[in-house]
C-alpha positions in Angstrom: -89.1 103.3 69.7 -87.0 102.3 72.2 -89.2 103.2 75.5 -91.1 99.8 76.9 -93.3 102.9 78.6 -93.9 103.7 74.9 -95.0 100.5 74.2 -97.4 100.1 76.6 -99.3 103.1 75.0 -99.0 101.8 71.3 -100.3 98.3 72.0 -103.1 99.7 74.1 -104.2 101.9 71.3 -103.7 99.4 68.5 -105.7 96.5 70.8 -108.7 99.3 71.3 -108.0 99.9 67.5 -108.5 103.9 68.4 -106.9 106.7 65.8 -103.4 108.3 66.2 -100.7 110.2 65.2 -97.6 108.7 66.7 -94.8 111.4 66.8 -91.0 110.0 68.2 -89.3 112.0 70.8 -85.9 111.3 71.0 -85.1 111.6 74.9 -81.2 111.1 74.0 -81.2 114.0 72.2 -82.6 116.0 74.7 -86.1 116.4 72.9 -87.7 115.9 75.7 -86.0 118.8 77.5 -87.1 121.2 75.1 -89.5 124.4 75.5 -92.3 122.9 73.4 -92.3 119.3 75.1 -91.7 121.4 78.7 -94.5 123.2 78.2 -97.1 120.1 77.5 -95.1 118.0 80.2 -93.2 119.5 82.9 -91.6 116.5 83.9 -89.9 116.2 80.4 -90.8 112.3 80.0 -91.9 110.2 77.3 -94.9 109.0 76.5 -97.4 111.8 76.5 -100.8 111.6 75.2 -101.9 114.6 73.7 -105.8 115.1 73.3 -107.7 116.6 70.5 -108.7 119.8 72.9 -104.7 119.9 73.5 -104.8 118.9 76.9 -102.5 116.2 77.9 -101.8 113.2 80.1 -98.3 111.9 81.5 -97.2 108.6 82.6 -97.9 105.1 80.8 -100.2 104.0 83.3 -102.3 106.9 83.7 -102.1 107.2 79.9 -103.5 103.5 79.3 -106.2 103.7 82.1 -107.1 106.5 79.8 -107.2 104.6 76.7 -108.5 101.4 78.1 -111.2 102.6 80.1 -114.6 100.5 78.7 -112.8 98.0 77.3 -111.6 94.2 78.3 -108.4 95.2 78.8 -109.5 97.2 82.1 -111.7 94.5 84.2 -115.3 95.5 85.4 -115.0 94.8 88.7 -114.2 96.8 91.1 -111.7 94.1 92.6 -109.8 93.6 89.6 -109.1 97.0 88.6 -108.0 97.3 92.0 -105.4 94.4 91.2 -104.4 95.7 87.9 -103.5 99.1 89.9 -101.8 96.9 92.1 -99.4 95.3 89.4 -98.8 98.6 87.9 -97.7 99.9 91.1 -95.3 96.8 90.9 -94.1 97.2 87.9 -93.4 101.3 88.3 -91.6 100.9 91.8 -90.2 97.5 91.9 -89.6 96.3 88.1 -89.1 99.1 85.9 -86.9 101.1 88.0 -84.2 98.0 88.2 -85.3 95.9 85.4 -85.5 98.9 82.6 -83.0 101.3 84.2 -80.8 97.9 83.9 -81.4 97.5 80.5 -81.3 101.5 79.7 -77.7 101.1 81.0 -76.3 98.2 79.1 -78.1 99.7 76.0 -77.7 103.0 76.0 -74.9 104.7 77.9 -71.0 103.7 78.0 -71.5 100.8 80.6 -69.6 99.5 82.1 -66.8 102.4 82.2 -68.5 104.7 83.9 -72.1 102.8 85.4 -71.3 99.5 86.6 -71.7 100.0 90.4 -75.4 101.7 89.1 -76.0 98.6 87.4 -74.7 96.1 89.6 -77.2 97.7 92.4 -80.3 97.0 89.8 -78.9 92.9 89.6 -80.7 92.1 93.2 -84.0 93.8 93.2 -84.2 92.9 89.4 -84.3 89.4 90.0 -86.3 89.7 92.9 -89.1 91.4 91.0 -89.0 88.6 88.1 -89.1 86.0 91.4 -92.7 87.9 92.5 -94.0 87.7 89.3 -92.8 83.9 89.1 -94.5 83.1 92.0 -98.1 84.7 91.3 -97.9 83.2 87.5 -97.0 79.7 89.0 -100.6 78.7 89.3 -102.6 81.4 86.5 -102.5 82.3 83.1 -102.8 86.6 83.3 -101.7 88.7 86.3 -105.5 89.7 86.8 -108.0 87.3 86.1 -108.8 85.1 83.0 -107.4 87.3 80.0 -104.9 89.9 79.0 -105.5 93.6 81.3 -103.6 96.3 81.8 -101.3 94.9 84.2 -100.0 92.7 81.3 -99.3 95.2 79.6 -97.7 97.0 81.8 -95.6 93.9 82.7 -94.8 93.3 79.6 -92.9 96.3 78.6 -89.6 95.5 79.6 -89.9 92.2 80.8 -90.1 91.2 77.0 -86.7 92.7 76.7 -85.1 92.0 80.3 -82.4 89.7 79.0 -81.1 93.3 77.4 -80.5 94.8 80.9 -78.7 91.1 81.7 -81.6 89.4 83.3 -81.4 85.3 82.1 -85.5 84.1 82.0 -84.0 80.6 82.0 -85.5 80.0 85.6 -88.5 81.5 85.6 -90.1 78.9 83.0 -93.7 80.9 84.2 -92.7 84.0 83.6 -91.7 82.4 79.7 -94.7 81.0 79.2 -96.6 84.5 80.3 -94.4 86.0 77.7 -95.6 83.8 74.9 -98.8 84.2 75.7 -98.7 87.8 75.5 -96.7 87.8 72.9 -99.4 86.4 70.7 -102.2 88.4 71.8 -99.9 91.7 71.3 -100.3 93.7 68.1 -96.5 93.7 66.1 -96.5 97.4 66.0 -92.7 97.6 64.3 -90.8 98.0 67.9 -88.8 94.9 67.3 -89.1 91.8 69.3 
């Protein structure tokens, strides 16, 4: 599993300890184009949560709302699930589309021959995502309150793995220390680091 978006759905079940079948796509094959994955999501994007009456839900977010709802990792108040919303937001229109795309790039394509001005436009408003989150971790432990939510999570996915779309951590000693302490609440679910 290559997908942080992935991630985010496999940690969320393993933390609620709920029952799965995990089932790869591969996306760089084209699986995720076919007929059969068309037909249970449109949009032909990875993950998809499949319920037992076969209906389905699309996007990580809306998929780990799903999974989390009732538990600690979605806050009671109505406040902080507001502010979890609010990091995921972040993290689906200012982190993930520079931070992951930039790392999807470098990782997966023939960069730099024939993506480097894509990738060089992802530099800027990469670092200026991990600055935001610097900022708002300066002075807390968790994006939302006292413990590990949603927004984490959601953080987490490819800020773990930022340094593979180019991004140095080195000065955002915050942002490091986040890491670690998700790291060690996150379930090792065989995805690498």
């Amino acid at each position: 599993m290559r997908s942080g978006n992935c991630w985010k759905m496999r940690w969320v079940l393993e933390l609620t300890e709920q029952r799965y079948r995990w089932q790869e796509t591969d996306i760089l094959a084209g699986a995720s184009r076919r007929d059969a994955f068309l037909k249970l999501n449109p949009n032909g994007r990875v993950p998809l949560l499949q319920l037992p009456d076969g209906q389905c839900i699309a996007e990580s977010n809306a998929i780990i709302h799903y999974l989390a709802d009732g538990t600690k990792l979605l806050p009671a108040t109505r406040l902080a699930r507001a502010q979890v919303l609010q990091w995921q937001f972040f993290e689906q229109y200012s982190h993930e589309p520079n931070i992951a795309v930039a790392r999807f790039i470098r990782q997966f394509t023939d960069w730099p021959q024939t993506r480097a001005n894509e990738y060089d436009s992802k530099r800027a408003p990469g670092l200026a995502a991990l600055g935001i989150m610097e900022v708002h971790l300066a002075d807390r432990a968790w994006f939302v309150g006292d413990a590990l939510t949603l927004a984490d999570i959601s953080l987490y996915a490819y800020t773990h793995v930022a340094d593979e779309g180019g991004f140095d951590l080195a000065a955002f000693p915050a942002l490091r220390g986040w890491l670690h302490r998700c790291a060690a609440q996150l379930p090792d679910i065989g995805i690498g680091r």
